[in-house]
C-alpha positions in Angstrom: 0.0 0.0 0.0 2.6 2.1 0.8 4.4 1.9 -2.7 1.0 3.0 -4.2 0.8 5.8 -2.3 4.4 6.7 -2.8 3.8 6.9 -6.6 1.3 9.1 -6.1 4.1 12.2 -6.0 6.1 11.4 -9.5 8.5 14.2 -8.9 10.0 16.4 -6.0 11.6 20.2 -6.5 14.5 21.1 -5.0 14.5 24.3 -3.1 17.8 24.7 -3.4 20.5 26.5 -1.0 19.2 29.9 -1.2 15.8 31.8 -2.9 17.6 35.1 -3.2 17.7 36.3 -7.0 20.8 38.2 -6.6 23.2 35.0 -4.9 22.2 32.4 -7.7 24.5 33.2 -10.1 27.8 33.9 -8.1 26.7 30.9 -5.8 26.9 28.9 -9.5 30.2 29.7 -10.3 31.4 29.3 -6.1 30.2 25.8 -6.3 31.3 25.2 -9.9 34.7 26.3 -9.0 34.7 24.3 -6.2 33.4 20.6 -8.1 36.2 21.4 -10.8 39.0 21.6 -7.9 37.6 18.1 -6.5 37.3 16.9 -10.0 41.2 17.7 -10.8 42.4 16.9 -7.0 40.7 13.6 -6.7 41.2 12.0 -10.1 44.7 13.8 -10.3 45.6 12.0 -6.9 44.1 8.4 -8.9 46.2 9.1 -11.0 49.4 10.0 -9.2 49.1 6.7 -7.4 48.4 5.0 -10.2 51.5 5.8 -12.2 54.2 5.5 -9.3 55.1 2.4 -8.3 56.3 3.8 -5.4 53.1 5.1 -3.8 51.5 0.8 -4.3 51.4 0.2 -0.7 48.4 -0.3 1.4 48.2 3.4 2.6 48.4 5.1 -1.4 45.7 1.5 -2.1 43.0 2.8 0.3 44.2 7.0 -0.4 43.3 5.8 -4.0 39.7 4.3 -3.0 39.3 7.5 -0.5 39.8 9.6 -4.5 37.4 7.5 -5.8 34.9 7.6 -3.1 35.3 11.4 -2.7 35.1 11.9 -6.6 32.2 9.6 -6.9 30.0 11.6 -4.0 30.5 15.3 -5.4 29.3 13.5 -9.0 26.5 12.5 -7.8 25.4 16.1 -5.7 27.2 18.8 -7.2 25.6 18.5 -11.0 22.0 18.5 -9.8 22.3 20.9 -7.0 24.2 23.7 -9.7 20.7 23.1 -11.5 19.1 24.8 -8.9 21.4 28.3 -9.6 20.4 28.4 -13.6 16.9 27.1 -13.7 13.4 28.4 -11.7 12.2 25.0 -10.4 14.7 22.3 -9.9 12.7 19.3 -10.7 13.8 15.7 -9.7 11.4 12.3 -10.7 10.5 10.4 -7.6 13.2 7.3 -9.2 15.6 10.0 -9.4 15.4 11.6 -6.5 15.7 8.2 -4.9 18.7 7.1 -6.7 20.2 10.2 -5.3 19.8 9.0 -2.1 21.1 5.7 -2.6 24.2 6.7 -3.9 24.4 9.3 -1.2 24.5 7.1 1.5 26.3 4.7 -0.6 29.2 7.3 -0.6 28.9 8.4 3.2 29.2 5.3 4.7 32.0 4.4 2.3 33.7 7.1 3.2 33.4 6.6 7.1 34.5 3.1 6.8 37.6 3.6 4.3 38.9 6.1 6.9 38.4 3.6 9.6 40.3 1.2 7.4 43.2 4.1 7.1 43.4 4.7 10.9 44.0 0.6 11.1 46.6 0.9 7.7 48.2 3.5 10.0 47.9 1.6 14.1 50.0 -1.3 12.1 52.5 1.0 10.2 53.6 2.6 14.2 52.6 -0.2 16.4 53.8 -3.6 14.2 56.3 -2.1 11.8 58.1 -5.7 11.5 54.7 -7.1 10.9 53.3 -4.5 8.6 53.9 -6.4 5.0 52.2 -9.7 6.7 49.7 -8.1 8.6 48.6 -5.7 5.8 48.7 -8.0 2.8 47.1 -7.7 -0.6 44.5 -10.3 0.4 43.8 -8.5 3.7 44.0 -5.2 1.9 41.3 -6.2 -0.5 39.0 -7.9 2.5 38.9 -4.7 3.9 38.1 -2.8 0.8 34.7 -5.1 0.7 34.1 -4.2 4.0 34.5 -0.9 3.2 32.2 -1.0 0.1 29.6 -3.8 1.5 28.8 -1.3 5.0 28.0 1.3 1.9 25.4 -1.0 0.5 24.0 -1.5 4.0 23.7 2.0 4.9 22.3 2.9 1.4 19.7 0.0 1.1 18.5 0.6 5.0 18.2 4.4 4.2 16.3 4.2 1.0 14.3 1.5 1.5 13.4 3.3 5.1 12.3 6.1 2.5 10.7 3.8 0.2 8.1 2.8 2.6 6.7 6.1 3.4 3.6 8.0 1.5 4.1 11.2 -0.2 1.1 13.4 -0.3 0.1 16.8 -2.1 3.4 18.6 -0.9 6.8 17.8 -3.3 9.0 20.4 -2.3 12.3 19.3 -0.5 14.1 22.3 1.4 17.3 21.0 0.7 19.8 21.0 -2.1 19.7 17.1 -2.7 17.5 14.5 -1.8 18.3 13.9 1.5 16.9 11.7 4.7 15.6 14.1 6.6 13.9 16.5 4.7 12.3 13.3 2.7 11.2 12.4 6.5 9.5 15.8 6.8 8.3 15.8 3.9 6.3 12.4 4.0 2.9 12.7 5.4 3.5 9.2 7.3 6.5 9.4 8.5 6.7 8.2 12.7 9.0 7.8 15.4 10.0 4.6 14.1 11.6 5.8 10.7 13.7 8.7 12.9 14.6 5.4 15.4 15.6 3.6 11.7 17.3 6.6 10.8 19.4 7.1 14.3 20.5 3.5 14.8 21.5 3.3 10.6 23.8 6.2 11.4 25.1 5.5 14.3 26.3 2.4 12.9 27.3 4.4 9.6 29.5 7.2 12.1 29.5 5.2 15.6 31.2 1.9 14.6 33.4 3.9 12.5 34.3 6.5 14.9 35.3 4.1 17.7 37.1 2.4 15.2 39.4 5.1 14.7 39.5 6.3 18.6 41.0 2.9 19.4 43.7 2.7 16.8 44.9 6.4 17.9 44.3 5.3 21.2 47.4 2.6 20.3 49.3 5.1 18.2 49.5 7.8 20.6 50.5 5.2 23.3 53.5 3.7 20.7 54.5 7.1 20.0 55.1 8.3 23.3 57.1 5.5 24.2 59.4 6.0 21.2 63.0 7.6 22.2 64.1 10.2 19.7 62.3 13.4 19.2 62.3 13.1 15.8 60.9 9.6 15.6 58.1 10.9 17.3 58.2 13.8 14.9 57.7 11.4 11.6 54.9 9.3 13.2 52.7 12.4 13.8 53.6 13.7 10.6 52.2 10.2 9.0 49.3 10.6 11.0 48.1 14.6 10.8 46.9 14.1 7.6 44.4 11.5 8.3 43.2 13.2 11.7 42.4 16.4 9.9 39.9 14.6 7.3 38.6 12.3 9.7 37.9 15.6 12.4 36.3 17.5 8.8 33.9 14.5 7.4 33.1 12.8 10.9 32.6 16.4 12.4 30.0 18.1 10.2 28.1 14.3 9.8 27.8 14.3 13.3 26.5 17.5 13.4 23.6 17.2 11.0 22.6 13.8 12.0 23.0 12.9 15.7 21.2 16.0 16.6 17.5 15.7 17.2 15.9 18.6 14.6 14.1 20.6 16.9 17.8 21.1 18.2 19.2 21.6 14.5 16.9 23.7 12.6 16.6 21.9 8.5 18.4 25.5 7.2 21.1 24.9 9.6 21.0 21.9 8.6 21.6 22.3 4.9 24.7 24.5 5.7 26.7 21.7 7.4 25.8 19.2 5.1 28.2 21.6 2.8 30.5 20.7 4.9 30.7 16.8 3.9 28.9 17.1 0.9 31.1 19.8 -0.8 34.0 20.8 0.7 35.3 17.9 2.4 35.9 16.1 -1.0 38.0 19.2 -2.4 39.9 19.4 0.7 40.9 15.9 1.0 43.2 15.5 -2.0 44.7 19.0 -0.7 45.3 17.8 2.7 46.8 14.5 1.5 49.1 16.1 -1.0 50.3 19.8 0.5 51.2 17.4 3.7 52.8 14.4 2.2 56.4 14.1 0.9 55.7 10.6 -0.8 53.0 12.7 -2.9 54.7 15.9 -3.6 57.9 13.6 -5.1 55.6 11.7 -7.5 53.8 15.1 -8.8 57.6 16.3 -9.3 58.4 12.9 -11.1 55.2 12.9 -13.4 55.3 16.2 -14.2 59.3 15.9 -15.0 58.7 13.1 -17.1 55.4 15.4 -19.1 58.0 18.1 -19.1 61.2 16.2 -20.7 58.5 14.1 -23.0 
C-alpha cells in the first residue's frame, strides 16, 4: 500500500541553497569552481598513485579508494544541485530523487568506513612495523576494501528503503539542495517515530562503529608514539598521521553535526549548511590535505610532471 501511495508524488523540486535572485548566479560559479577543484584533485591523486610504483602500498591503495569515493559523492550532488542556480524550479522524478539517495548514503558510509580502514593501515604501520607487510597483505587489503564497500550498501539500502516505505502526499517540495533523509522524512505525510529510530540507529552504525574504530587505533598510536625515544621519531609518526586526523575531524565532524542532533535542536536551514561541509567541501579538501602534507605525494607530482615536461 505504501508503494501505491508513494507513486502518487512522480517528482519532488529542490528548493535549493538559497531563494535570493541576486546569490544564484555567483553561488553557480562558487560551487562550480569548487566541483572542478575536487574533479582535478581527486582524479589527479588516482592518477598519481596509479602511475608511481612507489606510492602501491596499502596506505596510497586505500588514499586511491578515499579519491574514488570522494570523486564519486561530489558527481552524484554537485551536478543536480548547480541546476538549482540556472533554472526556476529544480525538478527531480520520484526514481531520481531516490537514486540520489542511494548513492548518497552509498558514498557516506563508504567514506566513514575507508577512513576507519586508514586509521587501522596506520595503528600497524607505528605499532607492528616488522609485521606491517604480513599483517597488511594484498588479500587483507582487498577484504577490507569489501568491507568498506559492503557497509555502503547496507547504509544505502537501510536508508532508501526506510524512505521507500513512506507515503508522499500533495506537498513535493524538498528544502534542501539534494535528496536527503531528513527533509524526505519531513516531507512524507506518514512518517513516525519509528523511521527517525531507523534513521538514528542506521547512522550510528554508519558514524559510531566507524568512529570508535578510529579512537581505538589512535588510542594505540598515541601510546607507541610516546614511548618511542628520539624526538624526531616521534616527529615522523605524527607527521604520518596529521593528515588522516584532519579529514577524519572535517567529514566525521560536520556528519555528526547534522545527523545525531535531534531537529528541533538543528533547525533543517542549519542543517543544509553543514551538510556543505561533507557534501562539498570535504571532497575538495581531502586530496589537498593528502598532497600539500605528504612528501611521498609531492615527489611523484615532481616525477610525473618531470617526465610530461622532458616528454
Amino acid at each position: 500500500m505504501a508503494a501505491d501511495n508513494a507513486s502518487s508524488v512522480t517528482e519532488f523540486i529542490l528548493a535549493g541553497l538559497t531563494d535570493e535572485p541576486e546569490l544564484q548566479m555567483p553561488l553557480f560559479f562558487l560551487f562550480l569552481g569548487f566541483y572542478v577543484v575536487t574533479v582535478v584533485g581527486n582524479l589527479g591523486l588516482i592518477t598519481l598513485i596509479g602511475l608511481n610504483s612507489h606510492l602501491h602500498i596499502p596506505m596510497y591503495f586505500f588514499l586511491l579508494n578515499l579519491s574514488f569515493i570522494d570523486f564519486s559523492f561530489s558527481t552524484a550532488i554537485i551536478p543536480k544541485m548547480l541546476m538549482s542556480f540556472v533554472s526556476k524550479k529544480n525538478i527531480i522524478s520520484y526514481a531520481g530523487c531516490m537514486t540520489q539517495l542511494f548513492f548518497f548514503c552509498f558514498f557516506v558510509f563508504s567514506e566513514s568506513y575507508i577512513l576507519s580502514a586508514m586509521a587501522y593501515d596506520r595503528y600497524v604501520a607505528i605499532c607492528k612495523p616488522l609485521l606491517y607487510t604480513v599483517t597488511m597483505s594484498h588479500q587483507v587489503c582487498l577484504l577490507l576494501l569489501l568491507g568498506v564497500y559492503g557497509m555502503g550498501v547496507f547504509g544505502a539500502v537501510a536508508h532508501t528503503g526506510n524512505i521507500l516505505f513512506l507515503t508522499f502526499c500533495a506537498d513535493n517540495l524538498v528544502n534542501h539542495y539534494m535528496c536527503d533523509i531528513i527533509p524526505l522524512l519531513e516531507l512524507s505525510c506518514n512518517s513516525s517515530y519509528i523511521n527517525l529510530l531507523v534513521v538514528f540507529i542506521v547512522v550510528t552504525i554508519g558514524i559510531g562503529v566507524p568512529i570508535a574504530a578510529i579512537f581505538i587505533s589512535y588510542g594505540f598510536i598515541i601510546s607507541s608514539i610516546f614511548h618511542i625515544s628520539s624526538t624526531e621519531g616521534r616527529s615522523k609518526a605524527f607527521s604520518t598521521c596529521s593528515s588522516h586526523i584532519i579529514a577524519v575531524s572535517l567529514f566525521f565532524g560536520s556528519g555528526a553535526f547534522m545527523y545525531l542532533k535531534p531537529p528541533s535542536i538543528l533547525p533543517l536551514d542549519q542543517g543544509k549548511m553543514s551538510s556543505l561541509f561533507y557534501t562539498i567541501l570535504v571532497p575538495m579538501f581531502n586530496p589537498l590535505i593528502y598532497s600539500l602534507r605528504n612528501k611521498d605525494v609531492k615527489f611523484a607530482l615532481r616525477k610525473t610532471l618531470g617526465r610530461i615536461t622532458f616528454s
